[in-house]
PDB file of N, CA, C and O in Angstrom:
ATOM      1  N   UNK A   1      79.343  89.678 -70.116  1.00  0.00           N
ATOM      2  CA  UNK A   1      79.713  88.327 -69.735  1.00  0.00           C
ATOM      3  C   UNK A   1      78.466  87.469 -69.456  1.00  0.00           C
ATOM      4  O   UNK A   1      78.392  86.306 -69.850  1.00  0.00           O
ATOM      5  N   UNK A   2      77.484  88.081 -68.760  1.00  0.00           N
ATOM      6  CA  UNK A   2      76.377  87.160 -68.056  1.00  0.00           C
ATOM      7  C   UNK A   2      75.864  87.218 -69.771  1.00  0.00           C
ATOM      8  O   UNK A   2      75.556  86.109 -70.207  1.00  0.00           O
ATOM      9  N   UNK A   3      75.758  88.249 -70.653  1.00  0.00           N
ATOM     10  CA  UNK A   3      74.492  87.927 -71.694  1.00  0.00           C
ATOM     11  C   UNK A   3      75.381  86.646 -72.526  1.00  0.00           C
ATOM     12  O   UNK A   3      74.602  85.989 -73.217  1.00  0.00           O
ATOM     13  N   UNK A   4      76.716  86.187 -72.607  1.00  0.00           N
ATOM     14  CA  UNK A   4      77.060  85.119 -73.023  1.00  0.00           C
ATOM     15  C   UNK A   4      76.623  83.733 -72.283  1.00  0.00           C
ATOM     16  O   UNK A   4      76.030  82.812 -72.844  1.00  0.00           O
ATOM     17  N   UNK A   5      77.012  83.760 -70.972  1.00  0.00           N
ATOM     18  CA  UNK A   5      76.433  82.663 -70.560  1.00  0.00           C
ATOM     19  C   UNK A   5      75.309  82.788 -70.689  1.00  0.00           C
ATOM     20  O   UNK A   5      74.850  81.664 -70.484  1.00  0.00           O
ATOM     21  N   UNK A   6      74.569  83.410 -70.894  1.00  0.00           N
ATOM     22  CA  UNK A   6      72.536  83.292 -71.009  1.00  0.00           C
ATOM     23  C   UNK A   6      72.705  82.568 -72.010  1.00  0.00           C
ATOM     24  O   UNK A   6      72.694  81.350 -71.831  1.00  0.00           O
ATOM     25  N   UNK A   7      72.876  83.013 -73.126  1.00  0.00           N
ATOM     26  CA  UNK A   7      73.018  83.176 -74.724  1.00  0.00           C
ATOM     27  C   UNK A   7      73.530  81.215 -74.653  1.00  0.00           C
ATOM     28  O   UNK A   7      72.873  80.255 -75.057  1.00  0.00           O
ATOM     29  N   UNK A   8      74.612  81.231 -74.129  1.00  0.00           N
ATOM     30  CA  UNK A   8      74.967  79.380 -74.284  1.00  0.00           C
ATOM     31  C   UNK A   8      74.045  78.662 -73.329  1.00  0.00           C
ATOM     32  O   UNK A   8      73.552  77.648 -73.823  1.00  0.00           O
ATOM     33  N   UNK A   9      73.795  78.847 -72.464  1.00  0.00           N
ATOM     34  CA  UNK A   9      72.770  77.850 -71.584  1.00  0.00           C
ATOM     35  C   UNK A   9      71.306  77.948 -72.714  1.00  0.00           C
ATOM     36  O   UNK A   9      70.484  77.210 -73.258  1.00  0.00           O
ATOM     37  N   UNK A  10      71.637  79.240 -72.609  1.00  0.00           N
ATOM     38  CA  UNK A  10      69.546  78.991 -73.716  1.00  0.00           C
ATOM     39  C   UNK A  10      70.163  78.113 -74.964  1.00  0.00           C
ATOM     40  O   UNK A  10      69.504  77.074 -74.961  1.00  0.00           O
ATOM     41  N   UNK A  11      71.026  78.062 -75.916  1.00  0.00           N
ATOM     42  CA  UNK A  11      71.123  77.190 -76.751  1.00  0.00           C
ATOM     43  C   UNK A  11      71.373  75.741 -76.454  1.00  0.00           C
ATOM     44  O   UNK A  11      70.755  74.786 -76.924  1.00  0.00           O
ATOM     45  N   UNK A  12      72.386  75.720 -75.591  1.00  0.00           N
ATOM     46  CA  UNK A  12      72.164  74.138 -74.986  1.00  0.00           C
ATOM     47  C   UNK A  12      71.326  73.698 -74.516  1.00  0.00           C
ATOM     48  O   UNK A  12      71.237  72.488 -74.727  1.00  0.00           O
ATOM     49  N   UNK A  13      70.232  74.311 -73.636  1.00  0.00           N
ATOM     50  CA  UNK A  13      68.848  73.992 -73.507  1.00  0.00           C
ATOM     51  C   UNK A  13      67.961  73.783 -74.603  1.00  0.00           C
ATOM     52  O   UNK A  13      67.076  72.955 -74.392  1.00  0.00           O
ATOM     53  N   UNK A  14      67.981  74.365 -75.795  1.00  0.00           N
ATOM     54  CA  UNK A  14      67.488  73.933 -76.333  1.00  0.00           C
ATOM     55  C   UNK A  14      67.756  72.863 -77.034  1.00  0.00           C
ATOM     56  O   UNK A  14      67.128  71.806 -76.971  1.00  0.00           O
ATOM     57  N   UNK A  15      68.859  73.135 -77.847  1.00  0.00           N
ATOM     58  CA  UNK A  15      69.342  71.593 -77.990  1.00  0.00           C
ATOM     59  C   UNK A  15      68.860  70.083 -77.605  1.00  0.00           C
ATOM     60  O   UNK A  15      68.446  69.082 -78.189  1.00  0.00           O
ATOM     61  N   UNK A  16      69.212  70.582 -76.048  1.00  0.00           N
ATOM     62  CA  UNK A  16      69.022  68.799 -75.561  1.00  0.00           C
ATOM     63  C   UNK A  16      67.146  68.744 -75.294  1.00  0.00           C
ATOM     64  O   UNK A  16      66.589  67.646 -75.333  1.00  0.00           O
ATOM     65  N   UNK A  17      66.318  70.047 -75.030  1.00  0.00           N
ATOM     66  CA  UNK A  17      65.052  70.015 -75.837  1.00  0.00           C
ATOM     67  C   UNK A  17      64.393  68.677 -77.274  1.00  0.00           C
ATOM     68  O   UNK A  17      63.742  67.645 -77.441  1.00  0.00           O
ATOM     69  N   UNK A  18      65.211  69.765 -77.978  1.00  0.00           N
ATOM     70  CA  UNK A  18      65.086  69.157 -78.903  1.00  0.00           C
ATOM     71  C   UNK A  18      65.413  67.847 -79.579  1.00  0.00           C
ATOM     72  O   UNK A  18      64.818  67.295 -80.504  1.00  0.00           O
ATOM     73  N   UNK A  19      66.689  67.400 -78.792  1.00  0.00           N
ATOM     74  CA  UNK A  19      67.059  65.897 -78.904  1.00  0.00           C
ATOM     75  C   UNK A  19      66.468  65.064 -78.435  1.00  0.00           C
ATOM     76  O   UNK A  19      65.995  64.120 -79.068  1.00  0.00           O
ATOM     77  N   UNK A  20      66.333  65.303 -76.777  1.00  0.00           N
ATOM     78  CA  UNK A  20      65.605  64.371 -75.989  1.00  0.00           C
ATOM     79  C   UNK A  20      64.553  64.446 -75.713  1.00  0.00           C
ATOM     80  O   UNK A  20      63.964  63.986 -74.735  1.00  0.00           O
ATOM     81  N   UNK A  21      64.061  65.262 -76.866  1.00  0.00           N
ATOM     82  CA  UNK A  21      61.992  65.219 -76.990  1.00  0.00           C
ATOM     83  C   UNK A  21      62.183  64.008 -78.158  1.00  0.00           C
ATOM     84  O   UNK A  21      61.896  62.843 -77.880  1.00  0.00           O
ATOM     85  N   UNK A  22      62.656  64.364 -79.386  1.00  0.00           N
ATOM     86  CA  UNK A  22      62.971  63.403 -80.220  1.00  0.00           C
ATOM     87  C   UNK A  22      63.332  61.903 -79.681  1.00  0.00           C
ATOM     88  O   UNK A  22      62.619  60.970 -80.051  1.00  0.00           O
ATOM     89  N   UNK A  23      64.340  61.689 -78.885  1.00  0.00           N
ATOM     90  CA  UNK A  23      64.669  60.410 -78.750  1.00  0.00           C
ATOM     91  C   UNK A  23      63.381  60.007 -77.224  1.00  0.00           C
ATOM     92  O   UNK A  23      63.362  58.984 -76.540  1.00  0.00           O
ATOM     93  N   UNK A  24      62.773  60.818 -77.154  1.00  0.00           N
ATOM     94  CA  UNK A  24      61.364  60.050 -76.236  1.00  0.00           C
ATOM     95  C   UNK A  24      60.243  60.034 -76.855  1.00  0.00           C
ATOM     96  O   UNK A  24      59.301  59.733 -76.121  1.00  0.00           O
ATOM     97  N   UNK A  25      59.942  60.275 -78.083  1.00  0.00           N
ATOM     98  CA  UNK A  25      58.828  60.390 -79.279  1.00  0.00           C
ATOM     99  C   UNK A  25      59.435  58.640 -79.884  1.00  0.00           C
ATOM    100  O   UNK A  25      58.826  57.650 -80.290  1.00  0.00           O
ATOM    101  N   UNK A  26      60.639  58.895 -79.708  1.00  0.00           N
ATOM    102  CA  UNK A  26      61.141  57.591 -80.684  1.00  0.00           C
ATOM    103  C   UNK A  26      61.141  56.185 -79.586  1.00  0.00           C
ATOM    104  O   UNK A  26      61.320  54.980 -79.765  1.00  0.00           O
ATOM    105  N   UNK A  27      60.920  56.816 -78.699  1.00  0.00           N
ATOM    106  CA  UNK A  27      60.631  55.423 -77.543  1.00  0.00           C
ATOM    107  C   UNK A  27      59.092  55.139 -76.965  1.00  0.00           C
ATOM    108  O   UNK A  27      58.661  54.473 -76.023  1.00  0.00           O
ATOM    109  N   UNK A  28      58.458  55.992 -78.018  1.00  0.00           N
ATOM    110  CA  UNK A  28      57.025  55.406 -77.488  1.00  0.00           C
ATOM    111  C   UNK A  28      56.160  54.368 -78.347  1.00  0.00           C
ATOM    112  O   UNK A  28      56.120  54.421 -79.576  1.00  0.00           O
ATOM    113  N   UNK A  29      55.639  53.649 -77.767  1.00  0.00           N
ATOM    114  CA  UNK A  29      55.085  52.370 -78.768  1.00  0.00           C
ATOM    115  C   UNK A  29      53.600  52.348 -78.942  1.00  0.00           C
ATOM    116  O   UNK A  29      53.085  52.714 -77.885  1.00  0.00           O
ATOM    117  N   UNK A  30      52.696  52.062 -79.864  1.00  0.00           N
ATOM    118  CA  UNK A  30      51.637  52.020 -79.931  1.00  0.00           C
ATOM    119  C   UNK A  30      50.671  50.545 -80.289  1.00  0.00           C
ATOM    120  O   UNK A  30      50.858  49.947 -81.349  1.00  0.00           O
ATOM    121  N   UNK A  31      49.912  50.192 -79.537  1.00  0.00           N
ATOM    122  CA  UNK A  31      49.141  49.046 -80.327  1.00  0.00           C
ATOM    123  C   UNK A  31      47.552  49.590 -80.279  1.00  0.00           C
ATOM    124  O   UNK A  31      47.121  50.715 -80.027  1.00  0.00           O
ATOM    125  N   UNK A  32      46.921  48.462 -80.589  1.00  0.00           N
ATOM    126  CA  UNK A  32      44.994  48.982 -80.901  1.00  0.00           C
ATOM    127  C   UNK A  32      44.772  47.596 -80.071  1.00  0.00           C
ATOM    128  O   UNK A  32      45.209  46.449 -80.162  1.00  0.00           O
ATOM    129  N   UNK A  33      43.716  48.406 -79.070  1.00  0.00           N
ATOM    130  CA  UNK A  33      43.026  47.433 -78.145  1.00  0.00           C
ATOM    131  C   UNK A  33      41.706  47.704 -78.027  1.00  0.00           C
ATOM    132  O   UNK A  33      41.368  48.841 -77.699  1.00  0.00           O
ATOM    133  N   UNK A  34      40.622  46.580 -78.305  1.00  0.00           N
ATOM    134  CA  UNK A  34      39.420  47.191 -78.404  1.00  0.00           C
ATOM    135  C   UNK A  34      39.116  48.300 -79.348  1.00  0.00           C
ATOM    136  O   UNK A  34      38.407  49.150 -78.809  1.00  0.00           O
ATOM    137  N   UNK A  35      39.371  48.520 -80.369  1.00  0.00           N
ATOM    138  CA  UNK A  35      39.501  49.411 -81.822  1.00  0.00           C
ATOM    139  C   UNK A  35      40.233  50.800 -81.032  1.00  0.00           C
ATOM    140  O   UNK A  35      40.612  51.662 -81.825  1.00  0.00           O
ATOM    141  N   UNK A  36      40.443  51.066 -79.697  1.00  0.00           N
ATOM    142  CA  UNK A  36      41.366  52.198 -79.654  1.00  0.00           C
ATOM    143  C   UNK A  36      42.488  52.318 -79.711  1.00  0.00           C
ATOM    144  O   UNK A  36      43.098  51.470 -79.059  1.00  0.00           O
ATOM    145  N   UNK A  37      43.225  53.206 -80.353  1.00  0.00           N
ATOM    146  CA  UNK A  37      44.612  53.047 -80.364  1.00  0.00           C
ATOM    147  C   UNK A  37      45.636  53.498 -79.292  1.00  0.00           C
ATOM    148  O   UNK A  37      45.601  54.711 -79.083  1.00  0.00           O
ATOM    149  N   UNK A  38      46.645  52.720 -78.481  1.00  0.00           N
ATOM    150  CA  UNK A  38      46.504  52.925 -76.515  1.00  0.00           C
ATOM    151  C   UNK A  38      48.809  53.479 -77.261  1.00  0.00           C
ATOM    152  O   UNK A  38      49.688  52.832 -77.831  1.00  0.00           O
ATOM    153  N   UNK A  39      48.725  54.560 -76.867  1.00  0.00           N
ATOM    154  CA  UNK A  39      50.169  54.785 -76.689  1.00  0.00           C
ATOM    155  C   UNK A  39      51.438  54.259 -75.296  1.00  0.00           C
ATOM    156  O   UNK A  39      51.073  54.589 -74.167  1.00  0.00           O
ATOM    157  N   UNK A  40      52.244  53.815 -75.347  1.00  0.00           N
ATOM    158  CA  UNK A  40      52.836  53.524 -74.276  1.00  0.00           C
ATOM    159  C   UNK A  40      54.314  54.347 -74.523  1.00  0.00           C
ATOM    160  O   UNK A  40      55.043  54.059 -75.473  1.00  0.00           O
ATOM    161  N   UNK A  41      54.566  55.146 -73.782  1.00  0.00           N
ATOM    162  CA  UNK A  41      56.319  55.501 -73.515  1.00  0.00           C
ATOM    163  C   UNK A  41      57.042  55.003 -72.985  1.00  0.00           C
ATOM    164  O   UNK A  41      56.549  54.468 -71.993  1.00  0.00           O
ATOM    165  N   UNK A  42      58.113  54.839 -73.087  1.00  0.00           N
ATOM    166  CA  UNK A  42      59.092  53.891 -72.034  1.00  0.00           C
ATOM    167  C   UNK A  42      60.487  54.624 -72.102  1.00  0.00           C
ATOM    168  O   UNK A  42      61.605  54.197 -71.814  1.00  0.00           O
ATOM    169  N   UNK A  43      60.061  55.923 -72.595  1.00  0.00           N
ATOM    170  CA  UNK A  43      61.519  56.705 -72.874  1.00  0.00           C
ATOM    171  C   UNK A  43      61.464  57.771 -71.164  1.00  0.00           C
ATOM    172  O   UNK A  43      60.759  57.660 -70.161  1.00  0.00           O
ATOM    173  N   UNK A  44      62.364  58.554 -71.469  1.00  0.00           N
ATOM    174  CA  UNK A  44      62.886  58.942 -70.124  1.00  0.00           C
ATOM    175  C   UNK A  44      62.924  60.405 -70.203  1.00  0.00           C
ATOM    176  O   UNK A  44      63.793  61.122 -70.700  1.00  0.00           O
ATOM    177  N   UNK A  45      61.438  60.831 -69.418  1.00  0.00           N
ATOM    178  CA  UNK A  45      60.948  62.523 -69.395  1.00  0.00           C
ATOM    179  C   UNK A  45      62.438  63.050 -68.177  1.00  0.00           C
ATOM    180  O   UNK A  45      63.060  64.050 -68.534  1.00  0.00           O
ATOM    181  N   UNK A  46      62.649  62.727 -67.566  1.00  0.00           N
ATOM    182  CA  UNK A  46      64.234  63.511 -66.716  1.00  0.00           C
ATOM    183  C   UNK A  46      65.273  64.552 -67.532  1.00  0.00           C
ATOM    184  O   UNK A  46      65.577  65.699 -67.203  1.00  0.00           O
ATOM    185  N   UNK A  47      65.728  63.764 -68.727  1.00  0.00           N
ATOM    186  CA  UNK A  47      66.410  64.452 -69.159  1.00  0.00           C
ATOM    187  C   UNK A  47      65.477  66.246 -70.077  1.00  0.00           C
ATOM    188  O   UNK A  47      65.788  67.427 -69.923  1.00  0.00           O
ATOM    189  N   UNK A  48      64.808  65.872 -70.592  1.00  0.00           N
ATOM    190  CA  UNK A  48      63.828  67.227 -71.126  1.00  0.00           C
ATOM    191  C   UNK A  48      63.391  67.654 -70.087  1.00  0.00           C
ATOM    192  O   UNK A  48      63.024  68.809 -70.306  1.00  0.00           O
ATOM    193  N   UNK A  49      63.170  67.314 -68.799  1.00  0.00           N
ATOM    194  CA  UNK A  49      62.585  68.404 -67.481  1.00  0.00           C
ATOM    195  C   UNK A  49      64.361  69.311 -67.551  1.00  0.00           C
ATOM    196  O   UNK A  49      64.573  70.485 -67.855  1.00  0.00           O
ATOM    197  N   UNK A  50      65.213  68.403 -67.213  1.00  0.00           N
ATOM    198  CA  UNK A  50      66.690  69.316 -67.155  1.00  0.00           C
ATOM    199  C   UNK A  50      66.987  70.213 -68.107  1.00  0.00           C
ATOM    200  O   UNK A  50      67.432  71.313 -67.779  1.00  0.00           O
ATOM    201  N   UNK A  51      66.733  69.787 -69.785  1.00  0.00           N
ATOM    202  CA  UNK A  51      66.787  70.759 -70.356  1.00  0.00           C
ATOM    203  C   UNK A  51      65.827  71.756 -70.467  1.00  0.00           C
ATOM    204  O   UNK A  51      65.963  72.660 -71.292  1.00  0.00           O
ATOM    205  N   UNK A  52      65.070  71.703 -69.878  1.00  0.00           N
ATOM    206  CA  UNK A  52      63.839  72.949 -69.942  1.00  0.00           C
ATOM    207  C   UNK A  52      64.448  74.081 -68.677  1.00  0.00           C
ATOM    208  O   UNK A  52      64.551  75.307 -68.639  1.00  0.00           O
ATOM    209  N   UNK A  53      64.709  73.190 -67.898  1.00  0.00           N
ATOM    210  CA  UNK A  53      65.855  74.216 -67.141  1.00  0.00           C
ATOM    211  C   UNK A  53      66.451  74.790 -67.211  1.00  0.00           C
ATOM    212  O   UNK A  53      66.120  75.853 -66.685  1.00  0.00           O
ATOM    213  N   UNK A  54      67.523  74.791 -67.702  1.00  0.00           N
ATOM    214  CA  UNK A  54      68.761  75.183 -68.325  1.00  0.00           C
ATOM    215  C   UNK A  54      68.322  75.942 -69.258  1.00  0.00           C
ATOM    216  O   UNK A  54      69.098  76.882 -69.430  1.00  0.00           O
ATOM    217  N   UNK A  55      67.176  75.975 -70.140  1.00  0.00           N
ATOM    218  CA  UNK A  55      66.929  76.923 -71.579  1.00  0.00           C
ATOM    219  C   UNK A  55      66.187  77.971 -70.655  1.00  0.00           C
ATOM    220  O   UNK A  55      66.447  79.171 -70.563  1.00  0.00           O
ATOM    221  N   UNK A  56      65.375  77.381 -70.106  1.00  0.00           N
ATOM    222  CA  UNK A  56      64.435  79.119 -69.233  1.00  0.00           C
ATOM    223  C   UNK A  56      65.420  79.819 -68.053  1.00  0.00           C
ATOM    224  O   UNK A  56      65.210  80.952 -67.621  1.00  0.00           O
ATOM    225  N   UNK A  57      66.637  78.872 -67.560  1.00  0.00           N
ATOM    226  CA  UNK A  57      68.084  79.870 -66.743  1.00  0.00           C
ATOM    227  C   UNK A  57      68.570  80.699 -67.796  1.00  0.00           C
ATOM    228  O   UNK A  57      68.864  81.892 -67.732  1.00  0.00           O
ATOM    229  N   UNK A  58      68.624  79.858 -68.861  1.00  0.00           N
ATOM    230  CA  UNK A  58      69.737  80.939 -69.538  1.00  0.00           C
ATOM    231  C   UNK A  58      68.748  82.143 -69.932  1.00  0.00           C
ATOM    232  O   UNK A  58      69.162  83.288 -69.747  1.00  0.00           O
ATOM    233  N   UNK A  59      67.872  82.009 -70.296  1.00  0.00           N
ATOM    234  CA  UNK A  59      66.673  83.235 -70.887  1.00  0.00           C
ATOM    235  C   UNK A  59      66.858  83.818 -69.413  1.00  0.00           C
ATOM    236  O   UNK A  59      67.587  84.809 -69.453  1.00  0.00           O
ATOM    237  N   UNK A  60      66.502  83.565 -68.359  1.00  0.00           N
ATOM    238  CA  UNK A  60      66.763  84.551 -67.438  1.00  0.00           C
ATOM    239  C   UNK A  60      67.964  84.781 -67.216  1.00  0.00           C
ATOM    240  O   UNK A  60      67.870  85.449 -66.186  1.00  0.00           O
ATOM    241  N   UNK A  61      69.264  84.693 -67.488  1.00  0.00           N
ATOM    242  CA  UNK A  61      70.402  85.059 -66.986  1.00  0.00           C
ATOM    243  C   UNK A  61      70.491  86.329 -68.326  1.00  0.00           C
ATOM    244  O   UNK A  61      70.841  87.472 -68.032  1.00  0.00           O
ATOM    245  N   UNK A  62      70.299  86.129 -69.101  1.00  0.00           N
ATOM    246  CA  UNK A  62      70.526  86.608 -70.558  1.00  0.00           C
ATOM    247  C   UNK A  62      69.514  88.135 -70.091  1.00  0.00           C
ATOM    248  O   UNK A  62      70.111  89.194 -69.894  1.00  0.00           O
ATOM    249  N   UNK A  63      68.358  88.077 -69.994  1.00  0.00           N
ATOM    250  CA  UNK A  63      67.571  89.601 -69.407  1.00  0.00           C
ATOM    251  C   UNK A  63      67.782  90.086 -68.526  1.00  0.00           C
ATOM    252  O   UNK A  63      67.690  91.306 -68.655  1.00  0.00           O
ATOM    253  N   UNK A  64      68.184  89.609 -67.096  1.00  0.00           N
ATOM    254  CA  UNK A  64      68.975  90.216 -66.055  1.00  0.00           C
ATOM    255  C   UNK A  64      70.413  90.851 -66.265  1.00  0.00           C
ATOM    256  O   UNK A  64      71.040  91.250 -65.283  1.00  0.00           O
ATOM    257  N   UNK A  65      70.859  90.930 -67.362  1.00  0.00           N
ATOM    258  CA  UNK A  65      72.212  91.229 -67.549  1.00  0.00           C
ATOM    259  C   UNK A  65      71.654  92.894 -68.451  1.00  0.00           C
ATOM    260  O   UNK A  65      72.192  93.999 -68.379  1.00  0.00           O
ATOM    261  N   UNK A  66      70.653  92.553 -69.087  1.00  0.00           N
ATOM    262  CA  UNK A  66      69.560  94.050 -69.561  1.00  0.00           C
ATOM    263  C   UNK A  66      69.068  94.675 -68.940  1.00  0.00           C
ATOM    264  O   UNK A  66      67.994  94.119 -68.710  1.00  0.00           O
ATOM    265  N   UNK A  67      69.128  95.966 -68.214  1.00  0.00           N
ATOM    266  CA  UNK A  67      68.219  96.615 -67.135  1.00  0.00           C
ATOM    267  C   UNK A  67      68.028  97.607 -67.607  1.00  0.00           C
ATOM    268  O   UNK A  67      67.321  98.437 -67.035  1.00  0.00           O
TER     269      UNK A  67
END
């Protein structure tokens, strides 16, 4: 039972990983000031701290269920 819930939290973690790295790559803007080129984000690191959570719970729920 626990290696299923591991098994779905680590995929939904990754998931929203992978989405909401994407949709905060897609919210960052760039201009050139003084010939350097200056990046600005305005997207929202919260949600990828949560899913990084949720993917390294489930990896640990998923090996604790292995002894």
């Amino acid at each position: 039972m626990r290696n299923t819930i591991g098994g779905i939290l680590t995929g939904g973690g990754l998931l929203g990983l992978i989405y909401f790295g994407y949709m905060y790559l897609e919210n960052s803007e760039s201009f050139e000031a003084f010939g350097a080129d200056v990046a600005i984000s305005t997207g929202n690191y919260v949600p990828i701290i949560i899913s990084g959570i949720v993917f390294i719970g489930g990896i640990i729920i998923a090996k604790l269920n292995k002894k």
